[in-house]
Wavefront OBJ file of the C-alpha trace (Angstrom):
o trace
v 68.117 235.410 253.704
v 69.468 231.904 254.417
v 67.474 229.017 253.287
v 66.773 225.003 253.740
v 67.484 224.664 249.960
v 71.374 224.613 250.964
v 73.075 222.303 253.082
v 75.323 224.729 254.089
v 74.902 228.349 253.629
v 76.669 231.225 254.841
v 75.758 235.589 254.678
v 78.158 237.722 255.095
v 79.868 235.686 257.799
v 82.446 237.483 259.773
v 84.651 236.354 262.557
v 86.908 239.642 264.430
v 89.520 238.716 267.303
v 91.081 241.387 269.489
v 94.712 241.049 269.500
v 96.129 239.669 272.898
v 97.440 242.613 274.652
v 101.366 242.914 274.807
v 103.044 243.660 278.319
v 103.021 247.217 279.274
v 101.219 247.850 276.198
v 98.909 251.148 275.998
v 95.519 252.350 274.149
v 93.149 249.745 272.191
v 93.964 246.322 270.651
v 93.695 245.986 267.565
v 90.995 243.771 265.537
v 92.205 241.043 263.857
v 89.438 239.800 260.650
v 89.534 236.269 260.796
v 86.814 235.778 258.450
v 85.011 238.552 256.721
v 81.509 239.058 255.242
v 81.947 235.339 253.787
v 79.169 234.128 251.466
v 78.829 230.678 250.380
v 76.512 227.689 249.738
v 76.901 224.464 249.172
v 74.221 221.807 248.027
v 73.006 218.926 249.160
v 75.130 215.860 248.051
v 77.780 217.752 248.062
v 81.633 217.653 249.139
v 83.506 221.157 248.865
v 87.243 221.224 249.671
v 88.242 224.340 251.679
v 91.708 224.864 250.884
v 94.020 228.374 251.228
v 97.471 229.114 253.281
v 97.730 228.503 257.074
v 95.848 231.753 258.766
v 93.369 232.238 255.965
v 90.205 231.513 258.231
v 89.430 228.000 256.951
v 89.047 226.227 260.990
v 87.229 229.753 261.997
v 84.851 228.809 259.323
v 84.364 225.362 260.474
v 84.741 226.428 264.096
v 81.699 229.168 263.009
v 79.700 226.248 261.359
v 79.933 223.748 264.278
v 78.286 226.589 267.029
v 82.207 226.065 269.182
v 82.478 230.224 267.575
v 79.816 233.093 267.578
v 80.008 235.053 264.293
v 80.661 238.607 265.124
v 78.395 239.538 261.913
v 76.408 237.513 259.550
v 75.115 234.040 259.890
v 75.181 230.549 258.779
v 72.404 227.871 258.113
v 72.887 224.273 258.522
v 70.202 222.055 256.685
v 67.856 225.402 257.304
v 68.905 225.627 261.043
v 70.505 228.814 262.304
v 74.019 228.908 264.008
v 73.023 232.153 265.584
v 69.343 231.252 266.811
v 69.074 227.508 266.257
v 72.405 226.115 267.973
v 71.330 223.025 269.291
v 69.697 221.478 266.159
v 72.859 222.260 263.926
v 74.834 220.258 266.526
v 72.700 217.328 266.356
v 73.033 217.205 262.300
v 76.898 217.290 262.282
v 79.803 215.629 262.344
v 83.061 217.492 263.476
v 86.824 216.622 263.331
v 88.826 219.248 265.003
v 92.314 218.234 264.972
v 91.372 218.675 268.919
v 91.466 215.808 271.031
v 90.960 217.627 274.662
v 87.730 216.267 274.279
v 87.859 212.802 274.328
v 88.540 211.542 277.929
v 92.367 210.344 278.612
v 91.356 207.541 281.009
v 88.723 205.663 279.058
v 89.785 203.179 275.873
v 88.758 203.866 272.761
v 86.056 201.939 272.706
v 84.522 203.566 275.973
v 85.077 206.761 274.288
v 82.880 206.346 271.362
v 80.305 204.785 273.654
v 80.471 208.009 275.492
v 80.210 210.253 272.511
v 77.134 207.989 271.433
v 75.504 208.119 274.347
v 75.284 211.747 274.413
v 74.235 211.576 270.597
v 71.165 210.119 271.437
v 71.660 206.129 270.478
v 70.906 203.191 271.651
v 73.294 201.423 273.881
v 72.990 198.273 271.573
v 73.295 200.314 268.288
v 75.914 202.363 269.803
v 78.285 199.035 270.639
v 77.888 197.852 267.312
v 78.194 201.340 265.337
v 81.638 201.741 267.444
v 83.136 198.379 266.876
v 82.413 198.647 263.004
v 84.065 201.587 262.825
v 87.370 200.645 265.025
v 87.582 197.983 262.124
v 87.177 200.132 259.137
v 89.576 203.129 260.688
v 92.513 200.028 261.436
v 91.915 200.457 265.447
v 90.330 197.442 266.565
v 93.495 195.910 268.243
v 93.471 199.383 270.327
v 89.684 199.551 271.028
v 90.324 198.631 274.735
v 93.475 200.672 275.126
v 93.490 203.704 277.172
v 93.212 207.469 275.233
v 96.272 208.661 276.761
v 98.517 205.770 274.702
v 97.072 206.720 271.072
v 99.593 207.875 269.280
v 98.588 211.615 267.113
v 97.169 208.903 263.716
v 95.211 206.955 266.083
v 93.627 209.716 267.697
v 93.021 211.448 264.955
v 91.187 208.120 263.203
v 89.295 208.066 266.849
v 88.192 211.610 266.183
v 87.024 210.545 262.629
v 84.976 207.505 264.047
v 83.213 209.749 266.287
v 82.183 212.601 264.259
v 80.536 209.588 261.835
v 78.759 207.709 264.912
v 75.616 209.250 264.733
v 75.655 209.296 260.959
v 75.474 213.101 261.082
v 74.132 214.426 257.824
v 76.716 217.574 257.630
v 80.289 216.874 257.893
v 83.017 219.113 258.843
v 85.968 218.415 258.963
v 89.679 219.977 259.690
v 92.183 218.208 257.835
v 91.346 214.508 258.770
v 94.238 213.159 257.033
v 96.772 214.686 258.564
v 99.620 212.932 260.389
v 97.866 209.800 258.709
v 100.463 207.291 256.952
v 99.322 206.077 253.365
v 97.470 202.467 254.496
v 95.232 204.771 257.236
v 94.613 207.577 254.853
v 92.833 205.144 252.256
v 90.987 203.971 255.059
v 89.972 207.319 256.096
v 89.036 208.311 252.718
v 86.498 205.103 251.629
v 84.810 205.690 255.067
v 84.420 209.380 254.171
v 83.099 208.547 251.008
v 81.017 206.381 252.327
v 79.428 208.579 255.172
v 78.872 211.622 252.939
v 74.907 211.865 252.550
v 72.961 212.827 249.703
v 70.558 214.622 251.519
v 73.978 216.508 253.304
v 77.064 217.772 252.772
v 80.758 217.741 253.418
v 83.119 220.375 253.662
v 86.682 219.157 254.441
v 89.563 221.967 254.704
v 92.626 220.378 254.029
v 96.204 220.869 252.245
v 96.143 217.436 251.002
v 95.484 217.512 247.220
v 94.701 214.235 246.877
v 92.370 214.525 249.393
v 90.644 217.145 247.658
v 91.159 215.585 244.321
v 89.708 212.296 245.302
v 86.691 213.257 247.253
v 85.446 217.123 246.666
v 83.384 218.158 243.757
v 84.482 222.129 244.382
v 87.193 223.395 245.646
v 86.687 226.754 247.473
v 89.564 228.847 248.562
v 89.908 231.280 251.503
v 92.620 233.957 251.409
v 92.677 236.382 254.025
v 89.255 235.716 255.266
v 87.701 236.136 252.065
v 86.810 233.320 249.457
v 88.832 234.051 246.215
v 87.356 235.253 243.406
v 87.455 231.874 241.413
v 86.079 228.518 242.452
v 87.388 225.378 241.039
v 85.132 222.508 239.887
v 86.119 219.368 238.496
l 1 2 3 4 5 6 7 8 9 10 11 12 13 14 15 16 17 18 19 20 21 22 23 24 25 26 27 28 29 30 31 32 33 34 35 36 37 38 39 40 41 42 43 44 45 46 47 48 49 50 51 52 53 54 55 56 57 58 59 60 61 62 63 64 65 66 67 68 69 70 71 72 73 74 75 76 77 78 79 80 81 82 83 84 85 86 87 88 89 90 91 92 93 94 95 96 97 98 99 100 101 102 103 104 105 106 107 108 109 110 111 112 113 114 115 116 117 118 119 120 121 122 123 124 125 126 127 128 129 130 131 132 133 134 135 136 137 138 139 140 141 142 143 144 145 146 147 148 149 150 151 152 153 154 155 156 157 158 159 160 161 162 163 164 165 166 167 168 169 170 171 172 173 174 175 176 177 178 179 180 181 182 183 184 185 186 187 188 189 190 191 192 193 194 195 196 197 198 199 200 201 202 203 204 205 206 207 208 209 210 211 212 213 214 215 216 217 218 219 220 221 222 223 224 225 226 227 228 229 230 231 232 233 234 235 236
């Protein structure tokens, strides 16, 4: 069984995709095993580097974690909550980056953005304003605050994403490789404000393939191969 000792804790978590179908294709797809029967748990305090070759499973895990993916077997627990049974209350603990910005809205600024995202978090207006423009300041965007969405370029939307999945100071981060595209001056500012936003009473886990990433923030390194967490686990 899952329990509210972990942060994050997985059973036997499994993820299975039908292959698209092929033009003039005949008889049944075949399954595809994104993730299979994946265990793992990760404490509170914690910040675990998910690492592992491009197809492995590592953003169907974090896809699986953050409720956007129903596990075809197994389950997950978020700070005791239930991915499977308890959806709603593992969303309103977390903190997601994506690598996805189709959800941010192309006509609003940054700034209205966050106020958006806020908003539907649950904050005050006042606390909201203030959260936002802090964050514009650490992340290096405050001279695009009131630009549109559409004109971000990829970094600055990707720092945007960053500054909203650390509004609400979410308890559980996860995040898909937040440092990407991200030139060196932006990537240390990414970095301290992760640091700084990773609870004690939470967790991280950050898939990424950038070492230093891993080797400046995460206490474990966990890799996925295949869908499957390798046999060894790295710990510093």
């Amino acid at each position: 069984m899952v329990s509210a000792e972990w942060a994050i804790e997985t059973l036997d978590l499994s993820r299975t995709f039908q292959e698209p179908r092929r033009l003039f294709a005949r008889g049944p797809r075949r399954s595809i095993n994104a993730l299979d029967a994946v265990n793992l748990q990760i404490g509170r305090g914690e910040c675990v580097a998910l690492v592992g070759p491009n197809g492995a499973g590592k953003s169907t895990l974090l896809r699986l974690l953050a409720t956007t993916v129903t596990p075809t077997r197994g389950d997950a627990c978020i700070l005791g909550y239930s991915v499977r049974s308890n959806p709603a209350a593992v969303r309103r603990v977390i903190g997601v980056v994506t690598g996805d910005d189709r959800s941010f809205f192309w006509r609003l600024t940054g700034l209205e953005n966050l106020l958006f995202f806020g908003q539907l978090q649950g904050l005050h207006p006042a606390t909201s304003h203030a959260r936002a423009v802090t964050l514009l300041e650490q992340l290096g965007l405050s001279d695009a605050a009131d630009q549109r969405f559409s004109g971000y370029s990829a970094g600055m939307r990707l720092r945007l994403g960053i500054a909203r999945a650390v509004l609400h100071s979410p308890r559980v981060l996860l995040l898909d490789e937040p440092t990407a595209s991200l030139d060196l001056r932006h990537r240390a500012q990414v970095l301290d404000l992760l640091r700084a936003s990773i609870s004690p009473d939470g967790a991280a886990l950050i898939a990424s393939h950038d070492a230093g990433l891993a080797a400046s923030l995460a206490g474990r390194i966990v890799r996925l191969e295949q869908g499957k967490v390798a046999p060894k686990t790295a710990r510093r």
